[in-house]
C-alpha positions in Angstrom: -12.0 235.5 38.7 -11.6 231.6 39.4 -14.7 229.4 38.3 -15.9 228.8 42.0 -15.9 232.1 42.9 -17.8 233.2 39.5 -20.1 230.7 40.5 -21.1 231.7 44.3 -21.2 235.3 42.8 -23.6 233.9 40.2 -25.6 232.2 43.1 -25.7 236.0 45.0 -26.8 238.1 41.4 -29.0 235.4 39.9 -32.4 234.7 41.8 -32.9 231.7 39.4 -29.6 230.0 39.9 -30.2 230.5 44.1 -33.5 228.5 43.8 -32.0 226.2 42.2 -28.6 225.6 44.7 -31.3 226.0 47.8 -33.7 223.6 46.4 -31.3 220.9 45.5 -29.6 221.2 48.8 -32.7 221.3 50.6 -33.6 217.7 48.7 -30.1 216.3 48.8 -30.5 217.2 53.1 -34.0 214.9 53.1 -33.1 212.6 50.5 -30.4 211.6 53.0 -31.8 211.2 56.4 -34.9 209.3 54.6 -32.3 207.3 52.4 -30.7 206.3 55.6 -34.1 204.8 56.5 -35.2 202.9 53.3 -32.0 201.2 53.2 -31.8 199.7 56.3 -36.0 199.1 55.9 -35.0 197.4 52.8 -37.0 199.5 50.5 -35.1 201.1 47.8 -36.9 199.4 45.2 -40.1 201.0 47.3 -38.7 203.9 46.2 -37.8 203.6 42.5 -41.3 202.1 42.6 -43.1 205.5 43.5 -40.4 207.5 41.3 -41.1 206.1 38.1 -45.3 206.3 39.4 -45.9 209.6 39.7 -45.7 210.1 35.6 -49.2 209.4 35.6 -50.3 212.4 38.2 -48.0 214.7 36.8 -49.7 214.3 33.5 -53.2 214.8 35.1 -51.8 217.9 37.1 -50.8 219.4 33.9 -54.5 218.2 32.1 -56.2 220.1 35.3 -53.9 222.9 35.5 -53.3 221.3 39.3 -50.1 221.7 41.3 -48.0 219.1 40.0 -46.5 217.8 43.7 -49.9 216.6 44.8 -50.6 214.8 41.8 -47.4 213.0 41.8 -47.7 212.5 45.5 -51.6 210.6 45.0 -50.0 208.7 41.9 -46.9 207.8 43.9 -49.3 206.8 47.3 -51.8 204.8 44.9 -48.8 202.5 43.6 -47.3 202.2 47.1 -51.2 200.8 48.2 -51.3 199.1 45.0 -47.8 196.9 45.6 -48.8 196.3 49.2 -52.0 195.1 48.1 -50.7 192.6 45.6 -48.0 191.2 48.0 -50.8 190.5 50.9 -53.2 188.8 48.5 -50.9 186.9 46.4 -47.5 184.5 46.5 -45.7 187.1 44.6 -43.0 188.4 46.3 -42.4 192.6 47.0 -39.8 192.6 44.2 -42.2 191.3 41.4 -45.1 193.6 42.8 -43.1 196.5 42.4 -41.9 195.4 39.0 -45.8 195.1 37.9 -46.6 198.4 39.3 -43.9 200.9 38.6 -44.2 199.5 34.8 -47.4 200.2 34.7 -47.7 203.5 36.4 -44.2 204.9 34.3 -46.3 203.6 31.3 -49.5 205.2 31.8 -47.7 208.6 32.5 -45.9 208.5 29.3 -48.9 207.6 27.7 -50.7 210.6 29.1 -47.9 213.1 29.0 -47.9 212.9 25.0 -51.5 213.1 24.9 -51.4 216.5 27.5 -50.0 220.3 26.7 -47.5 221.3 28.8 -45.0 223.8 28.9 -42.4 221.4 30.7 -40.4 218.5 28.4 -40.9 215.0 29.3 -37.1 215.4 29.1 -37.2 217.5 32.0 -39.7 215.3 33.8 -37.4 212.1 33.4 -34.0 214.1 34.3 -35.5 217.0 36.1 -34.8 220.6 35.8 -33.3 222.4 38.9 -32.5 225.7 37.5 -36.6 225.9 36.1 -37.4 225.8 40.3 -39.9 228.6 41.0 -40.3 230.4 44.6 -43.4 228.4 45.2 -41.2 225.4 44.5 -38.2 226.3 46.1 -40.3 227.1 49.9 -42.3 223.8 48.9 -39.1 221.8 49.7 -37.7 223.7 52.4 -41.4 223.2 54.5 -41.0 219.5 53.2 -37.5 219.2 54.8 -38.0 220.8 57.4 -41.6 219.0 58.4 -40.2 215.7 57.4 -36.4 216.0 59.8 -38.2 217.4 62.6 -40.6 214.7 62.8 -37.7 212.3 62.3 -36.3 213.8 65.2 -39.2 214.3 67.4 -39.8 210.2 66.8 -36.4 208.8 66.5 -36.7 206.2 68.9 -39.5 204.5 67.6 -37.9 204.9 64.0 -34.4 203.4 65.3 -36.3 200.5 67.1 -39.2 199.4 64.9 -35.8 199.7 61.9 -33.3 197.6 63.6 -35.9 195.2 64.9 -39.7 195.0 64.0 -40.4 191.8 66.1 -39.0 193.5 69.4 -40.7 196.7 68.9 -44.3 194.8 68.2 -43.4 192.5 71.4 -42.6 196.3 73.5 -45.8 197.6 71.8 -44.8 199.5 69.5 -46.8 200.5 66.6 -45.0 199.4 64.3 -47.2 199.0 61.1 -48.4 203.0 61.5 -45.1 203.9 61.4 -44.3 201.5 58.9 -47.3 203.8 56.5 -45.6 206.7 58.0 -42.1 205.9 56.6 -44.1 204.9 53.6 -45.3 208.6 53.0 -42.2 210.1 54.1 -40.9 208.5 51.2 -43.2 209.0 48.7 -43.3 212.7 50.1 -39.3 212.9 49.3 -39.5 211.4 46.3 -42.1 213.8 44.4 -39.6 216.8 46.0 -36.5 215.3 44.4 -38.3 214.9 41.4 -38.2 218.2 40.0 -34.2 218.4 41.1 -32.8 215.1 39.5 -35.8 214.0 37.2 -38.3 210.9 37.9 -35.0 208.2 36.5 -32.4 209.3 39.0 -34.6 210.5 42.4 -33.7 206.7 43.6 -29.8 207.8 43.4 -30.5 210.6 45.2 -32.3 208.7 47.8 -30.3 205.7 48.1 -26.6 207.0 47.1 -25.4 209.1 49.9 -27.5 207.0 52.1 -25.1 204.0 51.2 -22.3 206.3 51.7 -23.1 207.0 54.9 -23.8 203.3 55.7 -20.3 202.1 54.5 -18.7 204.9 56.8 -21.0 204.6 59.9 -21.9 202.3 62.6 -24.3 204.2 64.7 -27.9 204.7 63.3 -27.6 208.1 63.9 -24.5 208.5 62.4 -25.5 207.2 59.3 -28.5 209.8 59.0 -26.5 213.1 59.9 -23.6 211.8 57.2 -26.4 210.6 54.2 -27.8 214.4 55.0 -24.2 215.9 54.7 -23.4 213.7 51.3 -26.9 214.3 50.0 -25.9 218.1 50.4 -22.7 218.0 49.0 -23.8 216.0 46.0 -26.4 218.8 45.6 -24.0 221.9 45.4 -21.3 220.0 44.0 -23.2 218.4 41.3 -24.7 222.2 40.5 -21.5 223.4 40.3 -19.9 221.0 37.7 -23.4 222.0 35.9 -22.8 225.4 35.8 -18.7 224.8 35.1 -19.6 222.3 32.1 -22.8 223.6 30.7 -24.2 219.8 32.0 -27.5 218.7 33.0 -28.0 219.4 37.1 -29.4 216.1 37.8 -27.8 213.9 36.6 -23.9 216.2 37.3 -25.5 215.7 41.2 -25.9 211.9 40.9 -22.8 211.2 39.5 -21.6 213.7 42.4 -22.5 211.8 44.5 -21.5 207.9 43.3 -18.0 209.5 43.1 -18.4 210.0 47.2 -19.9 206.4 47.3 -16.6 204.8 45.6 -13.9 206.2 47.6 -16.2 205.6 50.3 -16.5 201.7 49.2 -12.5 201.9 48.6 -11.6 203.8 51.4 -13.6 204.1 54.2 -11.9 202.4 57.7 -14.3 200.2 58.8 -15.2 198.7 55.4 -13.5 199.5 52.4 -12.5 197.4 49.7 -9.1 198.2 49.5 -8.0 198.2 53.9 -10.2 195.2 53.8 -7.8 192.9 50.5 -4.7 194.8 53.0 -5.8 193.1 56.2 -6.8 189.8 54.2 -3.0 190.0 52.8 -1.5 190.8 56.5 -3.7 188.1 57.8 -2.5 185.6 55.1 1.3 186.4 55.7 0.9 186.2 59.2 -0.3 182.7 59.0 1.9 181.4 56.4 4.8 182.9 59.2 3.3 182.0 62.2 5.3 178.9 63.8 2.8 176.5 63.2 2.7 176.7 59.4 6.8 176.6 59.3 6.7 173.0 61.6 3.8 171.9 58.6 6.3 172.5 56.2 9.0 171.0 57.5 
């Protein structure tokens, strides 16, 4: 039997290893279409910020015996508040606020983890543990995706609008600083999903990865979420197989999935990739040097 079809046979048998496949591709679906949106908003360091702060609520979920996602998701919303707060009452820029903050948070949570008994490794905290996915976990981030896309869905013109031009959607009335919040949570909401898929160090690839993928190969807004969702997915499965092939770690097999996709993307893709971009440049540059002009300089 050939190693991919051991492994979907694996995935039918083994309730463990199916939880793990759904959830990551579940994650690697959202991460996508909300990927799309942070890049474009210009805030992927938004969300390595709230990654690395939700070490602090896990570590008081565990202390409490709480369900870890809401923890993570109040520690990841207090450090989202606590950036945009700096940068309104201060000169410092987004980018230092974030630095401050995530620090802190990632600090405090490491702190806090050593001090708390838990059955789950700060290991697997920092570069997740898929295949440990229980039900409750695995229906957690199929509701998430699903809530999270359909709303996308139901308000993607006010998404597309208030992303491609704030100032025009505020003069047309749009709300934009609600939805701004909104995409805010959205993320924050991802981000404590993909945690427990790809670990608290490598949910920003995840989020911002196939995203950029989609980006390089895209031109339509809407383009660009359905293909992040599609890369996001394949990263997930792929990445779970070359686990399961290898004996590697899950998360950080489905990152490294997916930057493989993101460099033949930025080599190849038609619209924008390195290497048909250096071809035109070179066909552009010979047929200058050829065209009749140049040959009466020269003479």
């Amino acid at each position: 039997m050939s190693k991919p079809v051991e492994f979907f046979y694996d995935l039918v048998n083994y309730p463990h290893l199916a939880r793990a496949a759904i959830t990551a591709v579940v994650i690697g679906l959202v991460s996508g279409v909300v990927g799309s949106l942070i890049i474009l908003r210009g805030l992927s360091l938004m969300g390595d910020a709230i990654s690395h702060a939700v070490m602090p609520g896990i570590a008081v979920s565990f202390f409490f015996g709480a369900n870890i996602f809401f923890g993570a998701l109040v520690s990841g919303l207090l450090a989202a508040a606590g950036i945009g707060f700096i940068n309104s009452n201060s000169r410092l820029k987004r980018d230092t606020s974030i630095g401050i903050i995530f620090t802190a948070f990632l600090a405090a949570g490491v702190i806090l983890l050593a001090r708390t008994e838990s059955s789950v490794s700060l290991q697997a905290i920092l570069f997740g543990d898929v295949l440990a996915t229980s039900p409750s976990q695995m229906w957690q981030s199929v509701i998430i995706t699903v809530v999270i896309t359909t709303l996308i869905v139901m308000f993607y013109k006010q998404l597309q609008i208030t992303t491609m031009d704030a100032q025009l959607a505020t003069a047309y009335g749009f709300p934009t600083k609600m939805i701004n919040y909104a995409v805010l949570i959205a993320l924050a909401v991802v981000t404590v999903s993909a945690v427990q898929t790809v670990g608290v160090i490598l949910v920003v690839a995840m989020l911002v990865t196939p995203a950029a993928t989609a980006f390089l190969l895209s031109k339509k807004f809407s383009t660009m979420m359905i293909l992040g969702a599609v890369f996001g997915m394949l990263s997930s499965i792929m990445g779970m197989y070359f686990s399961y092939r290898f004996e590697l770690q899950s998360g950080p097999a489905i990152v490294l999935v997916a930057f493989a996709m993101f460099v033949l993307a930025f080599l190849l893709s038609p619209h924008q990739g390195f290497v048909w971009t250096q071809l035109h440049k070179l066909r552009d540059r010979r047929s200058i040097q050829h065209s009749p002009a140049s040959q009466e300089g020269s003479s």
